[in-house]
N, CA, C and O atoms as CSV, one atom per row, in Angstrom:
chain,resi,resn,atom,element,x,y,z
A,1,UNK,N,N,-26.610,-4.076,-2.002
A,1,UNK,CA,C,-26.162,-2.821,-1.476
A,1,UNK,C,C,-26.841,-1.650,-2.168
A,1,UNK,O,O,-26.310,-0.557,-2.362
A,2,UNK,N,N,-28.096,-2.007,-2.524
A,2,UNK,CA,C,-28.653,-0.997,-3.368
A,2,UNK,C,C,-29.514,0.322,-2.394
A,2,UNK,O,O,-30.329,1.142,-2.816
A,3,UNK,N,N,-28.976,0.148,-0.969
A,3,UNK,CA,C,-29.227,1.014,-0.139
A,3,UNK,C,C,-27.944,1.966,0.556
A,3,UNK,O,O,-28.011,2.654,1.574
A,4,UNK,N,N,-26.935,1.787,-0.222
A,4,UNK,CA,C,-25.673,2.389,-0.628
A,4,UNK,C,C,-25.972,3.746,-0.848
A,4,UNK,O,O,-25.835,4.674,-0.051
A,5,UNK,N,N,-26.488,3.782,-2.259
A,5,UNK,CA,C,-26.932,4.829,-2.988
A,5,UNK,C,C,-27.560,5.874,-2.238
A,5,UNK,O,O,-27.419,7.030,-2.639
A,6,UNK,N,N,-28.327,5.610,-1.064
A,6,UNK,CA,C,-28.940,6.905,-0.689
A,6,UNK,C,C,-28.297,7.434,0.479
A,6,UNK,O,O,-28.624,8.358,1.223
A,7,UNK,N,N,-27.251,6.607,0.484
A,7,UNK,CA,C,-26.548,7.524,1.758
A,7,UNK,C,C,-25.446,8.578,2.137
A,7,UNK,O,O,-24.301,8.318,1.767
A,8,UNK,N,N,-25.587,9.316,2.580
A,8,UNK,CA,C,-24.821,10.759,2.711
A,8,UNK,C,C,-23.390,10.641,2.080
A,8,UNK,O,O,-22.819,9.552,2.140
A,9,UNK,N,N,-22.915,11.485,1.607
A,9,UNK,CA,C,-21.171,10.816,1.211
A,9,UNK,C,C,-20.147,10.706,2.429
A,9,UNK,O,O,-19.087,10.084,2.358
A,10,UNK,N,N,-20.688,11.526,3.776
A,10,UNK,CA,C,-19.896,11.297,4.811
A,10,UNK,C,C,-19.852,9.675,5.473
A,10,UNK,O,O,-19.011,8.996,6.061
A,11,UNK,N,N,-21.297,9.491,5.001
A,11,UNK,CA,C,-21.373,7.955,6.073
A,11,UNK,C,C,-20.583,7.167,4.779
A,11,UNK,O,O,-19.439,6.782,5.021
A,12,UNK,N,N,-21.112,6.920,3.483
A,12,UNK,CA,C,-20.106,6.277,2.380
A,12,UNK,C,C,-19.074,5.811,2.794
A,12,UNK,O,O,-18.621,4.709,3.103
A,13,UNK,N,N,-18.632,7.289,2.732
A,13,UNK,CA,C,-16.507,7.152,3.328
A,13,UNK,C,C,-16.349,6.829,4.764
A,13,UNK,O,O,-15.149,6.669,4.991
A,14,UNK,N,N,-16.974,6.690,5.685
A,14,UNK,CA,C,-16.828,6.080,7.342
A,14,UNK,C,C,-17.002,4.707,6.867
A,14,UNK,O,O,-15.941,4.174,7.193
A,15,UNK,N,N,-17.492,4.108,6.472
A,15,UNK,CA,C,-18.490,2.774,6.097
A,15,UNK,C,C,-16.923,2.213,5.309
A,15,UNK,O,O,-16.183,1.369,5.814
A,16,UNK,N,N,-16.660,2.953,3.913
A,16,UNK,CA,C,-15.862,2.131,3.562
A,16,UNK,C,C,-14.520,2.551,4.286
A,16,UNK,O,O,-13.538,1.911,3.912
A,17,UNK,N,N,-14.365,3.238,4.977
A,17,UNK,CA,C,-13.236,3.336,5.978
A,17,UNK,C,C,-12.761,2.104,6.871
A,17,UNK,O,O,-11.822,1.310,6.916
A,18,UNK,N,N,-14.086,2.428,7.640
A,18,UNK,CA,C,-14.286,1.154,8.592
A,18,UNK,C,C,-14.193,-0.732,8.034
A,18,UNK,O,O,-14.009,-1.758,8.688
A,19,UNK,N,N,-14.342,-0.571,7.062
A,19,UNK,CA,C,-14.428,-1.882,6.523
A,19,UNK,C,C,-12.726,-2.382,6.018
A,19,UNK,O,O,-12.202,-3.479,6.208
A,20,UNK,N,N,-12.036,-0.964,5.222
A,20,UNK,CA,C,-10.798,-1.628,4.425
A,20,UNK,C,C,-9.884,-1.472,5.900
A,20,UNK,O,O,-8.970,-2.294,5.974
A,21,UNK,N,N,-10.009,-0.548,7.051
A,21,UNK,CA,C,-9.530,-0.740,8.348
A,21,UNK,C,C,-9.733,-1.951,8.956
A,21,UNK,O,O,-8.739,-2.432,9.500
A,22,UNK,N,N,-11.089,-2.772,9.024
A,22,UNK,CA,C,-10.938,-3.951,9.806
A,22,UNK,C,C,-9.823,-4.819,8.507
A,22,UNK,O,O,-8.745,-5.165,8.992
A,23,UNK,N,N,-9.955,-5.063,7.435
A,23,UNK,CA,C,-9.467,-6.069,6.417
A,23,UNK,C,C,-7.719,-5.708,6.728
A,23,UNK,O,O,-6.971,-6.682,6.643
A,24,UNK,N,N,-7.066,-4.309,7.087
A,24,UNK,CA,C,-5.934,-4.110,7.751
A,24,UNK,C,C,-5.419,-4.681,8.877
A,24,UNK,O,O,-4.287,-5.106,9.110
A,25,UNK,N,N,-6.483,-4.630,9.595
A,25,UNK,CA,C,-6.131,-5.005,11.180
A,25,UNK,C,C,-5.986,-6.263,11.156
A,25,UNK,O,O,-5.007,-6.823,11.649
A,26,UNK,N,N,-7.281,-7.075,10.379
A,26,UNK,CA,C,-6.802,-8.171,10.027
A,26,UNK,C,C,-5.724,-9.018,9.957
A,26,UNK,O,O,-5.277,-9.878,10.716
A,27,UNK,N,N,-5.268,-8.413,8.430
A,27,UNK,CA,C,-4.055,-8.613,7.769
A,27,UNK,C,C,-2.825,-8.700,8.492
A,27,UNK,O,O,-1.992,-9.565,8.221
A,28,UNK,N,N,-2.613,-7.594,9.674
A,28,UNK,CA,C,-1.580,-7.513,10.210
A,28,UNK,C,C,-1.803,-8.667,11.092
A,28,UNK,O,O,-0.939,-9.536,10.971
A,29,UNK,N,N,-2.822,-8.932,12.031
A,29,UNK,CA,C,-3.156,-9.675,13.188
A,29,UNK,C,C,-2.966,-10.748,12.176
A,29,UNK,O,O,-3.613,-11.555,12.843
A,30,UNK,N,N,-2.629,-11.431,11.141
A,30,UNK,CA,C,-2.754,-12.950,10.881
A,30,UNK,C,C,-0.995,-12.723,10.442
A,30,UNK,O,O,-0.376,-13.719,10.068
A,31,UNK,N,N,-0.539,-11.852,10.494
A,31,UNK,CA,C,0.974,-11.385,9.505
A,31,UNK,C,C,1.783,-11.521,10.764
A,31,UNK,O,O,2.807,-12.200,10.833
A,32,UNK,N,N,1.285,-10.866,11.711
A,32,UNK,CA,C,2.616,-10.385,12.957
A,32,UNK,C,C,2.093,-10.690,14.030
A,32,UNK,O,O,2.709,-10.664,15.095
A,33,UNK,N,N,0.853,-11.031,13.910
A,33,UNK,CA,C,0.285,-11.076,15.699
A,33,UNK,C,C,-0.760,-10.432,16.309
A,33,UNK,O,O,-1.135,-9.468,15.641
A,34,UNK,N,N,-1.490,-10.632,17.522
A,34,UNK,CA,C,-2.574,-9.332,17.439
A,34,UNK,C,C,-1.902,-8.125,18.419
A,34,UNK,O,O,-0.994,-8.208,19.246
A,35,UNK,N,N,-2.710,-6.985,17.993
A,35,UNK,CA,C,-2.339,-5.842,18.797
A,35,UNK,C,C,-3.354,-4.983,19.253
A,35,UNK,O,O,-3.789,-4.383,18.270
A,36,UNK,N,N,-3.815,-4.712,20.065
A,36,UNK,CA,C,-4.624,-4.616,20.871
A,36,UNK,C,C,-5.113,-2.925,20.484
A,36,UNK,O,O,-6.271,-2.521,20.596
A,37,UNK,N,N,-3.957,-2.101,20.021
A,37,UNK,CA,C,-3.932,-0.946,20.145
A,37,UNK,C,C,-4.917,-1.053,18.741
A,37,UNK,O,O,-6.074,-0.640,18.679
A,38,UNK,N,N,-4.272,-1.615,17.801
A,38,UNK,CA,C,-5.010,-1.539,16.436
A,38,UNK,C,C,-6.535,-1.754,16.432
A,38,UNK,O,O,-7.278,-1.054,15.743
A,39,UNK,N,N,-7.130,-3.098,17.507
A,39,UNK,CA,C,-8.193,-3.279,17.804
A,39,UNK,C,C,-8.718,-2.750,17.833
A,39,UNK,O,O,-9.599,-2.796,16.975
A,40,UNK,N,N,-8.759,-1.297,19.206
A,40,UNK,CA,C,-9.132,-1.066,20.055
A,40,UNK,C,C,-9.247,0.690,19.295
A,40,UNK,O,O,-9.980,1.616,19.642
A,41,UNK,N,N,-8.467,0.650,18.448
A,41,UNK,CA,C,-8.763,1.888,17.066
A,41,UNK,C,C,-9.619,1.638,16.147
A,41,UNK,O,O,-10.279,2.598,15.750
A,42,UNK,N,N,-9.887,0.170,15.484
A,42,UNK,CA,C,-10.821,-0.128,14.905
A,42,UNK,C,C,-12.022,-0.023,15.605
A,42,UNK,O,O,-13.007,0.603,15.216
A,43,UNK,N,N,-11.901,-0.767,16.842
A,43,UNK,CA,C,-13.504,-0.385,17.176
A,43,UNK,C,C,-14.200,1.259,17.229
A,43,UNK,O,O,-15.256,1.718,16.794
A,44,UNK,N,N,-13.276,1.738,17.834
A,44,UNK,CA,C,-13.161,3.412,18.164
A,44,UNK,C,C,-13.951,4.289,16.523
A,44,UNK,O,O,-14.901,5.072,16.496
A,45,UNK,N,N,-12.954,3.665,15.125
A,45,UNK,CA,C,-13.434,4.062,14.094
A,45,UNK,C,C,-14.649,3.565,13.827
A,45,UNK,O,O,-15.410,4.233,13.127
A,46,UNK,N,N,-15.117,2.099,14.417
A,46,UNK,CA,C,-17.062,1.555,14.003
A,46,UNK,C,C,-17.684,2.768,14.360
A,46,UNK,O,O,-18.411,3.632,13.869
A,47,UNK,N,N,-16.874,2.373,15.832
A,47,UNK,CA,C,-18.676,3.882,16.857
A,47,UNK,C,C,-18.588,4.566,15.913
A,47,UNK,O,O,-19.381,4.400,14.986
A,48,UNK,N,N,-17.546,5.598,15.847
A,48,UNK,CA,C,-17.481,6.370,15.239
A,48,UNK,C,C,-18.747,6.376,13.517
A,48,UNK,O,O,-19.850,6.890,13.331
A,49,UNK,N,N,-18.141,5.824,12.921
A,49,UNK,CA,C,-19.441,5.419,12.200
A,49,UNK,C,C,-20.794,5.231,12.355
A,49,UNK,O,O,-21.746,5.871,11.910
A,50,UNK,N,N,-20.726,4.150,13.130
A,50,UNK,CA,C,-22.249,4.372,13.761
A,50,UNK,C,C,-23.045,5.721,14.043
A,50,UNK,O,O,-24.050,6.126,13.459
A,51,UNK,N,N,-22.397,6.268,15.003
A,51,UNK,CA,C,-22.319,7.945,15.294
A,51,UNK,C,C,-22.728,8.542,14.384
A,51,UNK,O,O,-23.713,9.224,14.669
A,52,UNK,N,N,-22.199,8.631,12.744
A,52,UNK,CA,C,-22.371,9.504,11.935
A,52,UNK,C,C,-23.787,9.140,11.178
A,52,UNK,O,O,-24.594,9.902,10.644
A,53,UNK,N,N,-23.809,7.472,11.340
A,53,UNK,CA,C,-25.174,7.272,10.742
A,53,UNK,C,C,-26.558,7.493,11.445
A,53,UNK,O,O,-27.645,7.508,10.868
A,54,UNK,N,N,-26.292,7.697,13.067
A,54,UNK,CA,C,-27.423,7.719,14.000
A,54,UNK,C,C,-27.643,9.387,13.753
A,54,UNK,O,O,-28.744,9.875,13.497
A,55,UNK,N,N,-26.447,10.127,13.872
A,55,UNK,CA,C,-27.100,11.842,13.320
A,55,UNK,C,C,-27.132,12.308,11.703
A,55,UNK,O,O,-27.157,13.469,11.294
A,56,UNK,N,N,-27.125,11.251,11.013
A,56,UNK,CA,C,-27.483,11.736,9.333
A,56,UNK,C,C,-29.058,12.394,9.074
A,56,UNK,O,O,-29.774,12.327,10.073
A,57,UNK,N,N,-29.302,12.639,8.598
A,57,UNK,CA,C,-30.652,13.682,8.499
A,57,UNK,C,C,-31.319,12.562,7.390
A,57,UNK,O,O,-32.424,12.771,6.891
């Protein structure tokens, strides 16, 4: 991950957003069941990410 380091602090925090969010969605989906809504927010938060890394300078 030594290409971590050069990246904007906005994408950083989307990136590790997106990641401890899927390990949530997870968690719940193996705890209670799946839910579609949670899914379907996680994916919403990737683009989203993606997004921020396709317009980083």
């Amino acid at each position: 991950m030594s290409g971590m380091t050069r990246m904007p602090v906005s994408a950083k925090a989307m990136t590790v957003c997106t990641v401890v969010g899927l390990v949530v969605v997870t968690a719940y989906t193996a705890a209670l069941g799946s839910s579609g809504w949670l899914w379907f927010c996680w994916v919403v938060l990737g683009l989203v990410t993606l997004g921020v890394f396709a317009t980083r300078e």
